[in-house]
C-alpha positions in Angstrom: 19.8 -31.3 -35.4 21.4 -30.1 -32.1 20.4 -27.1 -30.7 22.8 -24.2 -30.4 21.0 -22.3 -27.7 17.7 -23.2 -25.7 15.2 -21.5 -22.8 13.8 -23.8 -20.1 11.1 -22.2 -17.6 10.9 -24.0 -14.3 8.4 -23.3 -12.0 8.2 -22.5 -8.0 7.4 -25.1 -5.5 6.1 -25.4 -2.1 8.4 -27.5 0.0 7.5 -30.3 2.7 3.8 -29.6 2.2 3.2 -29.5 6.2 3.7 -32.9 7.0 6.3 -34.5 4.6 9.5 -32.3 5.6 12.4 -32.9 2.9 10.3 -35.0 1.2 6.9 -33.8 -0.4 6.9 -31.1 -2.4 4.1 -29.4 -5.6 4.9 -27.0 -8.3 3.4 -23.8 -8.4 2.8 -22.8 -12.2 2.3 -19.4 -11.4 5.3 -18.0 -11.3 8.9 -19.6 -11.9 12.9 -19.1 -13.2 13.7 -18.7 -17.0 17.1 -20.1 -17.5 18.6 -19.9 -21.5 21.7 -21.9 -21.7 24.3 -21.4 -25.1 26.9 -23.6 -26.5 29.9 -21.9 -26.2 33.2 -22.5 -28.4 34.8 -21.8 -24.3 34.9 -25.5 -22.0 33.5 -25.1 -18.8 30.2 -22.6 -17.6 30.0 -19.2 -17.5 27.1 -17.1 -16.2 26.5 -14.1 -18.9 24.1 -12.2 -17.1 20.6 -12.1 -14.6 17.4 -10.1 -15.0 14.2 -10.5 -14.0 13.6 -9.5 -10.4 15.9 -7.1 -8.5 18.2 -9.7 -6.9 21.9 -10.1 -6.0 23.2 -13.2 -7.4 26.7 -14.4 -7.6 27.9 -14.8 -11.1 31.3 -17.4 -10.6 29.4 -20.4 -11.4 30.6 -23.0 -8.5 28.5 -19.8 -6.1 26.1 -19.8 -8.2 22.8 -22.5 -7.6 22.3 -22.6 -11.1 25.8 -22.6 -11.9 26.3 -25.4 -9.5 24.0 -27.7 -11.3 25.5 -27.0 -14.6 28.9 -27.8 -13.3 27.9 -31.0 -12.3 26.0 -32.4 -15.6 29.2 -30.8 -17.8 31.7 -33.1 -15.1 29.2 -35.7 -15.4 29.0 -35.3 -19.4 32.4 -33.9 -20.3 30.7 -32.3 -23.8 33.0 -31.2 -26.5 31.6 -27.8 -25.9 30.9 -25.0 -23.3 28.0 -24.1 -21.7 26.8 -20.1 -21.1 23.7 -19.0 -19.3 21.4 -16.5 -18.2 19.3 -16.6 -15.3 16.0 -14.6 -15.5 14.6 -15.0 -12.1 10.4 -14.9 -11.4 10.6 -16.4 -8.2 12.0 -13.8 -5.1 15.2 -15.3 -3.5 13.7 -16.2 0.6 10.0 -16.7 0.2 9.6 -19.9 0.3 8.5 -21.3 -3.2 11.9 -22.7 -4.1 14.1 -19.7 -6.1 17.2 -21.5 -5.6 15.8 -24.5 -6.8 13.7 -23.4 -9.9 17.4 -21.8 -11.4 19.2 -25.4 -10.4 16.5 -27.2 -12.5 16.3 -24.8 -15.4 19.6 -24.9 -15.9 19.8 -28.6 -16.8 16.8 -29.0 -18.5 17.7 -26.2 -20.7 21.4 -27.5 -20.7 20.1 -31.3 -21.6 18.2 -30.2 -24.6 21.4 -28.8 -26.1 22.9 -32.2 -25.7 23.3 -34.8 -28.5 22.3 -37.9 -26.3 19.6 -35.8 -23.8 19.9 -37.6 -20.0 16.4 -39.2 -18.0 15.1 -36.5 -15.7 16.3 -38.6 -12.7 19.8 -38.1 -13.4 18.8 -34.7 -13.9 17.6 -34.1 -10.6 20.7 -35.4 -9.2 22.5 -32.7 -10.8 20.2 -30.2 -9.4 20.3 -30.9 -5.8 24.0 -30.2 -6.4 22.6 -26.1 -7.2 20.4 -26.4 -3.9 22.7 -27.2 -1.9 24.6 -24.1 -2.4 21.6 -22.1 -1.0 20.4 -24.4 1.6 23.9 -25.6 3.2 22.2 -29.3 2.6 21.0 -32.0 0.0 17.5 -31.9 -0.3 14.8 -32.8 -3.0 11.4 -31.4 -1.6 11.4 -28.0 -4.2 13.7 -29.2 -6.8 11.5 -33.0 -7.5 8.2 -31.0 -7.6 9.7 -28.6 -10.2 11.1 -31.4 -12.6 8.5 -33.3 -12.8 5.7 -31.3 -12.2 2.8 -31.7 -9.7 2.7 -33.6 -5.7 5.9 -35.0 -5.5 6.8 -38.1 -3.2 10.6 -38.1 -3.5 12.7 -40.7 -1.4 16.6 -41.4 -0.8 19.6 -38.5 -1.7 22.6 -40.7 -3.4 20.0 -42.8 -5.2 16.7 -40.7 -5.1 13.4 -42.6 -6.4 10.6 -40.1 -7.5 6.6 -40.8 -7.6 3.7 -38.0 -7.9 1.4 -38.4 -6.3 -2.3 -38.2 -7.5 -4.1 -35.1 -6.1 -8.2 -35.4 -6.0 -10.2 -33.4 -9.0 -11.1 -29.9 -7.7 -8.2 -29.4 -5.1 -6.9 -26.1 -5.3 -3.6 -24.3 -3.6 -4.0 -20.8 -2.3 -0.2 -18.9 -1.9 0.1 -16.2 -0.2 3.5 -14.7 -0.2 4.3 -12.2 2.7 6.6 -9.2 1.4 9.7 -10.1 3.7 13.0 -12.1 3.2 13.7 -15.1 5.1 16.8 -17.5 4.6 16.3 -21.8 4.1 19.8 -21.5 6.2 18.4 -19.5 9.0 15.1 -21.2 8.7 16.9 -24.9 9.2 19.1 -23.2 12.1 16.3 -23.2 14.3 15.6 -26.7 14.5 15.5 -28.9 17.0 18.2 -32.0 15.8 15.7 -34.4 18.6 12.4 -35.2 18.0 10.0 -36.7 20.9 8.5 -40.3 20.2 5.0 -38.7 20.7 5.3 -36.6 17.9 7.5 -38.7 15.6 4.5 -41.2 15.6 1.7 -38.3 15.5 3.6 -36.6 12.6 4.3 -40.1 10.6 0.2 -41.1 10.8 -0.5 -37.5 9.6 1.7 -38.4 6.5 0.3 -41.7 5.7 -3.1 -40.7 6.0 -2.2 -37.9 3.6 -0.9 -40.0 0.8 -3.5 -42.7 1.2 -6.5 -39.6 1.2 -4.6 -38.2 -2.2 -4.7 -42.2 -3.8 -8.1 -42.4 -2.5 -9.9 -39.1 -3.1 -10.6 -38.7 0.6 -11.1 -35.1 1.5 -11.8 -36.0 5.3 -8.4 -37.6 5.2 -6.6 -34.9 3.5 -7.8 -32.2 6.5 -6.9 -34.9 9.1 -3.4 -35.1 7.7 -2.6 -31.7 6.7 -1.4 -31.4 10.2 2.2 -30.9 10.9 3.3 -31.1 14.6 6.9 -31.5 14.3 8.2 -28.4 12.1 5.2 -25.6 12.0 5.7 -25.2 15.9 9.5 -24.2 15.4 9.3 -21.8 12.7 5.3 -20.3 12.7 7.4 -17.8 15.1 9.3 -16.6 11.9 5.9 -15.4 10.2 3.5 -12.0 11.4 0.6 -13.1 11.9 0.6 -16.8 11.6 -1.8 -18.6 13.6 -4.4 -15.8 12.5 -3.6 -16.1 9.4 -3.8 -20.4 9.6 -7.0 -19.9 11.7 -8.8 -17.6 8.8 -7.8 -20.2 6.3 -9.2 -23.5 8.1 -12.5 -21.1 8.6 -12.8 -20.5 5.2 -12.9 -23.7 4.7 -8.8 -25.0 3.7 -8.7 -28.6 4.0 -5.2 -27.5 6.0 -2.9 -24.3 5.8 1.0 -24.4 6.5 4.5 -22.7 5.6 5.6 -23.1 2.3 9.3 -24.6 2.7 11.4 -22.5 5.2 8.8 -19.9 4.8 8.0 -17.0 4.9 5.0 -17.7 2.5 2.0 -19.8 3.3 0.2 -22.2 1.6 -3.4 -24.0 1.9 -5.2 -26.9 0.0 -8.9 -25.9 -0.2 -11.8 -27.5 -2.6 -12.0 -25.4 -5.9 -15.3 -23.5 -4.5 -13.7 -21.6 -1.2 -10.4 -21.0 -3.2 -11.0 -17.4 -3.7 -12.7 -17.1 0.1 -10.2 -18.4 1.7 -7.7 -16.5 -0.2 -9.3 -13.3 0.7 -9.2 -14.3 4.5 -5.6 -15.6 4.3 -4.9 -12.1 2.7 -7.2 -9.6 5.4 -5.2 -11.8 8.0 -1.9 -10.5 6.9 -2.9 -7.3 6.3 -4.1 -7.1 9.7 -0.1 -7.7 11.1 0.5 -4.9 8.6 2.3 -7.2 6.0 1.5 -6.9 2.1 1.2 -9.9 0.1 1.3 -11.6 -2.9 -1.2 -14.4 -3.4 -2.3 -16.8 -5.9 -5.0 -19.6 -6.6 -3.5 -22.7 -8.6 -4.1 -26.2 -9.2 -2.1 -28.8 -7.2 -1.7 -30.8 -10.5 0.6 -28.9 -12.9 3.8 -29.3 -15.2 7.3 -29.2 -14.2 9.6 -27.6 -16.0 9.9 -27.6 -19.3 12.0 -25.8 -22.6 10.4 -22.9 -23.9 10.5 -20.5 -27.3 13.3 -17.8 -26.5 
């Protein structure tokens, strides 16, 4: 029987993960977007309504990241019905942990289930990075792979984008701490540099390798020594109160590394489940100390992507 109306929740993400900008990504199953998606008697989409946090979003669909998405599965599909939606967002627009993308994947997971043949989530995710790149002013896959499929994401190519998570050793926590301040994926790719020096291009692609291969091989040591981004970090800590402090209290604490989540403004660090909660409370007292309130979280690395949900 196919369903007339269905809710999918899809869950934040931190982007780039230090050292694999555009391309690494995790899902943060703390928080996320509910998107509920209608048959309508009406072609085309229509956006019914947002709740959820206190955010301006544009309701005319092609505007719209969510809207985006849907408008490019129903052109890909051409259904003999109409699609509505609501967008509840969880996940404040700016911070960091992938808003914009959460509503683009929502949108056509809970759109797919409605459909009598359902699609693979690859194709899926093609129709998503359609939504980001309303918000971003670019095609990228580093928030929306992560909260698709779920967990460390390795995601490579745009027009014909291959996926593979990545294992994460037993016991690895995240710690997010979200700063209360806006800051824009447009204004935080503005910034920079289009040149990169050969010194760092190799420095930056060892640091990436020896990340993946410490994930595959449960290698902690590795992990810290790769956690270690040289390229993008020193453009855009500038953006964030309190950075470096806040980094520094974090690596103390005993974080295998600490970075910005995405564009930023929130921060992220991968720390063995035993110093989670310490090195939460430093990353915390650090901000504090730049007089900036936060919102923080501990959560595993390894988590589910988004999925439909009971209304």
């Amino acid at each position: 029987m196919n369903l007339a109306r269905a809710t999918a929740f899809a869950p934040a993400s931190v982007g780039n993960v230090a050292i694999g900008f555009d391309i690494l990504g995790f899902a943060v199953d703390a928080l996320g977007d509910r998107i509920t998606v209608s048959r309508s008697a009406t072609p085309g989409v229509r956006i019914s309504g947002c709740s959820g946090l206190p955010v301006e979003l544009p309701t005319e669909p092609e505007r719209n990241t969510a809207g985006r998405a849907l408008l490019a599965l129903n052109v890909a599909v051409k259904p003999d019905f109409g699609f509505e939606m609501h967008i509840e967002k969880g996940i404040p627009l700016g911070s960091g942990l992938g808003g914009s993308a959460a509503s683009a994947v929502g949108a056509v997971v809970a759109a797919n289930a409605l459909l009598p043949r359902p699609l693979p989530k690859i194709e899926l995710l093609k129709f998503a990075m359609q939504g980001e790149a309303v918000a971003s002013g670019s095609l990228h896959v580093d928030n929306i792979a992560p909260s698709l499929f779920g967990g460390l994401v390795l995601t490579v190519g745009i027009d014909q984008p291959r996926v593979k998570q990545i294992p994460v050793p037993a016991g690895v926590m995240a710690v997010i701490a979200h700063p209360h301040m806006f800051l824009s994926t447009k204004q935080a790719r503005a910034i920079l540099k289009r040149e990169v020096a050969m010194s760092d291009f190799v420095w930056q692609t060892a640091n990436l390798a020896g990340f993946i291969s410490g994930c595959y091989t449960n290698d902690l040591d590795l992990i810290r020594e790769g956690l270690n981004d040289v390229v993008i970090e020193p453009q855009r800590r500038q953006l964030i109160p309190g950075f470096s402090a806040v980094r520094s209290a974090a690596i103390a604490a005993g974080a295998l590394g600490c970075s910005i989540s995405g564009a930023g403004p929130t921060m992220f660090a991968w720390v063995p489940q035993a110093q989670a909660e310490t090195v939460r409370q430093a990353m915390v007292a650090e901000f504090a100390r730049n007089g900036v309130e936060t919102d923080h979280w501990v959560v595993p690395v390894q988590s589910a992507g988004a999925r439909v949900v009971e209304d």
